[in-house]
Structures are given as structure tokens and as C-alpha cells.
N, C-alpha and C positions, 0 to 999 in steps of 0.2 A: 256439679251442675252441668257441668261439660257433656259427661258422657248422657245425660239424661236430654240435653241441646240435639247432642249427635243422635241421639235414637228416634228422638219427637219427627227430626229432617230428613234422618233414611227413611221412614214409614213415607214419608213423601214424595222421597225419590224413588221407591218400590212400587209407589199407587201412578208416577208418574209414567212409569217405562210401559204401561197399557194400560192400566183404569181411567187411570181422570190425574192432568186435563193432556195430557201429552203437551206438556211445554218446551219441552227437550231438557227438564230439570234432571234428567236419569241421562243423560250424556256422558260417558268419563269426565271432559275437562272440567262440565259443569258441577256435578256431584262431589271429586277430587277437590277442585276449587272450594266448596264448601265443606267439606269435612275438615282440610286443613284450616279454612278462617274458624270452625267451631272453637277449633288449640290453639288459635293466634298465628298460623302463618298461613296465609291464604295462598302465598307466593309459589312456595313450595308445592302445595295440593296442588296448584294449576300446573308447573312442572309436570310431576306425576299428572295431572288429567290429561297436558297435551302426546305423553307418551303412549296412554293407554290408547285416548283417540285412536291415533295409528292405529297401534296394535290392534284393535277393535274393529275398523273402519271395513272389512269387509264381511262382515257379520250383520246380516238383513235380519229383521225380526220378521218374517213374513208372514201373516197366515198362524196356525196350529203348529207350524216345526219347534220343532225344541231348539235352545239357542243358548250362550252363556248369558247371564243375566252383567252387564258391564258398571249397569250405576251402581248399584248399591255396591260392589265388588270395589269400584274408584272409591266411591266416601269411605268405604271403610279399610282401605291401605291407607289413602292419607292420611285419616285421622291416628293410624297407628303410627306411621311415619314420623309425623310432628310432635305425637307422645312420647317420641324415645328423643325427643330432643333433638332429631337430625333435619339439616336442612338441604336444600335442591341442589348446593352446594356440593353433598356427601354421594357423589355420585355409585360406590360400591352400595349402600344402602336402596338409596333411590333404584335401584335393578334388583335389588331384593325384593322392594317393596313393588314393584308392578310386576315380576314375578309371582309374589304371593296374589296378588291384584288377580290373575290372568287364572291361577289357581280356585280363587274365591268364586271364581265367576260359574264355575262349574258346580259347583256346591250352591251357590245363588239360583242357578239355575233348574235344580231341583226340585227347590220350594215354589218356582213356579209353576212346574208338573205340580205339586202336589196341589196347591193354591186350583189349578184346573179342575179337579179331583173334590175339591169342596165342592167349590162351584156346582158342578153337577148333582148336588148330596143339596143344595139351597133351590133348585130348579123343580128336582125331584118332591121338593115338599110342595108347591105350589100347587092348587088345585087345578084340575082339569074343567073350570067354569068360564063362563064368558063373565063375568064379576070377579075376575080375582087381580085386579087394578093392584090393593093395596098388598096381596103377596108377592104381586111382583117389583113393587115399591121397597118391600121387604126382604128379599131376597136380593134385589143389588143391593141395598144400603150393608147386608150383610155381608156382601159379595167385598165390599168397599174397606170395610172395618176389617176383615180377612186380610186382604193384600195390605192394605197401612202395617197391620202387624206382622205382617210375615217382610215388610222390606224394613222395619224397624228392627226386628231381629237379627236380620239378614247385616246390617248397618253394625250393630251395637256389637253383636257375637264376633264379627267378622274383627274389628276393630281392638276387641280386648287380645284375639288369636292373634292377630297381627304384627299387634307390639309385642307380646311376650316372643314369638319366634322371631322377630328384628333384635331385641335385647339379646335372647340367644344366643344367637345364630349371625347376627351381624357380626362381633365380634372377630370371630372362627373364617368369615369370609376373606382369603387372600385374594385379592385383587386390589390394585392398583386405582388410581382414577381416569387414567387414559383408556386402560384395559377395560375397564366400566364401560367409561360412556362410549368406547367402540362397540360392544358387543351391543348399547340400546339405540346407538347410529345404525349398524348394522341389520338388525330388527325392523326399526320403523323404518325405514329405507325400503325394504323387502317386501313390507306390508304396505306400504303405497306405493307401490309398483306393481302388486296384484290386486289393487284398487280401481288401477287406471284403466278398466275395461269398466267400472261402475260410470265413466264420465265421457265414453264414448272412444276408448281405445287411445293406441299410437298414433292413429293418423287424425283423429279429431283433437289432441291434445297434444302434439307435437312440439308446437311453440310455446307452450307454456311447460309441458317437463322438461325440454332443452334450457327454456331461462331458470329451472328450478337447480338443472345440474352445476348450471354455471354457476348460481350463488353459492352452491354445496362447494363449488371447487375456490371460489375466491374468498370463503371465508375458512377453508383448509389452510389454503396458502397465506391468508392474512394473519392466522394463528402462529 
């Protein structure tokens, strides 16, 4: 029943990241967060959502560009994450898994070219009438039922690949847990700090990433 939970919510998180209703349900932390509550650890999923955040954060969906698709990518590491029984705890895993995340996203992203690609194919049948009210009623509802299933897939496939290469492949991983969580310090670190021109630069945000460095440094040192 699980994995049938996790597919019903990616189709949502897939219709969320542009169809309907843009609630910010297709957010990493968000989607992340719900994929692991699907398997019972929500905790962990939000872990995993606030790394990908980051990692994510300077990825604009603008317009027509192509982009990696990040929700449905989030729900479905977490949910593999928490299938293999690892928790936020298991830091060598947890960098697998928003690895694979970051990987998924591109492959997610795809099916949203393709998903475009229909679209135009349900536009195209619409008559050329000033009466065609209910083809065009028709045409998004199909448009709708489209995206649900293509982020439902997107969720559920992602999720089964996921865990089997964490089961893998985790194992075989030689890393440590300091060396871990350096390399996902290190990362999101990096990625919001090429961020920080999205909120008005150095000098408009000066005082606030100086008091960010400082807690970075006094919870180094309090370790």
C-alpha cells in the first residue's frame, strides 16, 4: 500500500511543479518530507529535502527552459532512502541518496519535455471554432491527467531505482561519516553562496550571511 500512497502523492507533486495549484508541494524539502512520512520516517525525508533545497536553490523554472525537475526527484530518494531502512543519521547513505536525487532530476526532467510534447498533440486536436469551449475544457483536463501520471511515474520508478542502487551500492561506499557530511557541508555551502546574488548580492545581504558564517563557525567549534 505504500508504494501505491507514494505514487497517488508523486502524481501530485508532478501536477504541482506547473499544472495545478503551484502550492510549492513539488519543493524538495516538501516532497522529500512527504515521501519519507509515506515509509514512516518523515524526519529523515526532510533531512534529505533541506539538502536538496540547497542544492536546488539556484535552479529558476522560468518561462519554456528546460530545467531539472527537483520534486518529484526529492519524494522519490526519500522514499527510497527510508525503504532501505537508513536514517538522516546514516550520513555516507544520505549523500548517496541526494546524489542519486540530483541524478533523478535530469531524467524527471525529460518527461517534462516530453509531457510539453503531448500537450501540443491535445492543442492540435482542438477545432479551429469560435464554439470549441468544451475541447478546450478537454484538452486541459487531458493535459492534467497527463502530468499527474507522468509525476506519478516519475515518483514510483524513481523510488524502486533508488533503493535497489542504495541497497547495492550503499554497502561498497567507503566513506566515513565526517567525510560524508563534509562533502554535503561543503556542496550546500557552495550552492548558497551562488544563491546569494538571487536576494540581492553581498552588499544587500551582508549582515545576514556574516551572522550565517558565524553560526557555521560556532557550531564547528561547539562540536
Amino acid at each position: 500500500m505504500n508504494w501505491l500512497v507514494l505514487a497517488l502523492a508523486g502524481g501530485f507533486v508532478g501536477l504541482d511543479s506547473t499544472s495545478f495549484p503551484q502550492a510549492m508541494i513539488s519543493r524538495p524539502l516538501v516532497a522529500a518530507t512527504l515521501g519519507g512520512l509515506i515509509f514512516g520516517d518523515p524526519v529523515t525525508g526532510a533531512m534529505l529535502g533541506v539538502i536538496l533545497e540547497v542544492l536546488t536553490f539556484v535552479v529558476l523554472p522560468v518561462g519554456a527552459a528546460r530545467y531539472p525537475e527537483s520534486g518529484t526527484a526529492a519524494a522519490a530518494a526519500a522514499a527510497a532512502l527510508v525503504h532501505t531502512g537508513a536514517s538522516w543519521a546514516d550520513t555516507p547513505l544520505l549523500l548517496m541518496a541526494a546524489l542519486f536525487a540530483l541524478g533523478w532530476e535530469r531524467v524527471a526532467g525529460l518527461t517534462v519535455v516530453l509531457g510539453r510534447k503531448v500537450n501540443e498533440r491535445f492543442v492540435a486536436d482542438i477545432p479551429a471554432a469560435t464554439s470549441a469551449e468544451r475541447a478546450v475544457v478537454r484538452a486541459h483536463m487531458l493535459a492534467l491527467g497527463f502530468d499527474w501520471l507522468r509525476g506519478a511515474a516519475c515518483v514510483l520508478v524513481g523510488a524502486l531505482a533508488g533503493s535497489l542502487l542504495l541497497r547495492l551500492f550503499g554497502p561498497l561506499l567507503q566513506l566515513d561519516t565526517n567525510t560524508a557530511g563534509g562533502v554535503i557541508a561543503v556542496a550546500a555551502t557552495a550552492l548558497a553562496g551562488a544563491g546569494l546574488s538571487l536576494f540581492g548580492g553581498w552588499r544587500e545581504r551582508r549582515v545576514t550571511f556574516g551572522i550565517g558564517i558565524l553560526c557555521g563557525l560556532l557550531l564547528i567549534l561547539a562540536a
